[in-house]
C-alpha positions, -999 to +999 in steps of 0.1 A: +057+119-137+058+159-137+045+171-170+054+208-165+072+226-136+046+235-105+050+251-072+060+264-050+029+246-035+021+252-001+005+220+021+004+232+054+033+221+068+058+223+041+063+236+003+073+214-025+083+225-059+078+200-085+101+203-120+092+189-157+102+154-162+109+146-129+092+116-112+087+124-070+070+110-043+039+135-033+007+131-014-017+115-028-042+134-027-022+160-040-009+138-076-050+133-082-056+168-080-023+174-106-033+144-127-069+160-135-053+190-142-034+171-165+003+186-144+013+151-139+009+114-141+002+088-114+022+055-120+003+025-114+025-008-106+033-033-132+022-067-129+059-074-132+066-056-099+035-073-088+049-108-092+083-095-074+064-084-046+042-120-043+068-139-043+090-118-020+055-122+003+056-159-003+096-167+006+091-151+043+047-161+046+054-181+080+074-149+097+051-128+110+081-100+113+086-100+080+064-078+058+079-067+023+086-031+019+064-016-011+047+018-021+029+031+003+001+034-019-001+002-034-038-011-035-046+022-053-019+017-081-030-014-086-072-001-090-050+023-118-038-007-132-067-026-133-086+001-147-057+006-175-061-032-180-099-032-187-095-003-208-074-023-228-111-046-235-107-086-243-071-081-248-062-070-212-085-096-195-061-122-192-036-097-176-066-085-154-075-120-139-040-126-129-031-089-112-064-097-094-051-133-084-014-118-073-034-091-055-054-110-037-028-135-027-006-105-018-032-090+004-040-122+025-002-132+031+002-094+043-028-092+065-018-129+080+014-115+091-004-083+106-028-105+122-001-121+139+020-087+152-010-076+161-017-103+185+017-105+195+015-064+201+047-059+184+054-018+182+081-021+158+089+014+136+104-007+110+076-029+105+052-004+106+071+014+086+065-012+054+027-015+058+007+008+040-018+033+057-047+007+053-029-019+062-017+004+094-051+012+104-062-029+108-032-030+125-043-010+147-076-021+150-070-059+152-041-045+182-069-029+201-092-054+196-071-081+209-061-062+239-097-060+250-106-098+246-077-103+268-083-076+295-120-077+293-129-116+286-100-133+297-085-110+321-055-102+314-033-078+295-013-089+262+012-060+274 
């Protein structure tokens, strides 16, 4: 959420303008820079949204091609909410316990099914297109990883 109208700011490889009341998509880094500056406020995710997102995780948990598109961003929204939550003292714990719960649930189903295209060295855009950059990164990782047990221990390729 833009508090007041900013920009044009230059990043490098573009310019964005930002404009009072408006709610955009900008770099991260960038909306924690505005947000101490008090220019704008990061959204965290509702636990709503959170319990959407489980059990949109849970209907397709046994396909591995099958990871739920959310915000690209969403383990640190959900640190904002948990932070918002335990400012909130004894009455936000109950709340707290059970974003922590979905979280972690979410987070295990999610990494199962990058496990998995990992192993099967799936290069889908689409796919990687609906994992966050953390979640990218294992990806990644586990992919390389992987392809050197096979080519180093075993001694084959997975490709």
């Amino acid at each position: 959420m833009v508090f007041d109208d900013i920009g044009p700011l230059d990043l490098g490889f573009t310019e964005i303008s930002l404009s009072k009341g408006s709610e955009d998509e900008i770099p991260l880094w960038l909306a924690q820079n505005l947000e101490k500056k008090n220019l704008v406020k990061i959204t965290s995710i509702s636990t709503e949204e959170l319990g959407k997102l489980l059990f949109q995780e849970k209907q397709s948990s046994t396909t591995p091609a099958s990871l739920v598109k959310t915000y690209p961003d969403i383990y640190f929204r959900v640190k904002k909410l948990e932070e918002e939550l335990k400012g909130k003292g004894i009455d936000g714990l109950e709340e707290l316990k059970k974003v922590k719960s979905m979280i972690n649930e979410i987070s295990l189903i999610r990494l199962r099914k990058i496990i998995q295209l990992a192993s099967l060295s799936i290069n889908d855009q689409t796919l990687i297109s609906k994992m966050t950059k953390e979640e990218y990164l294992a990806y990644l990782s586990m992919k390389k990883i992987i392809s050197s047990f096979y080519g180093d221990v075993i001694g084959s390729s997975t490709n």
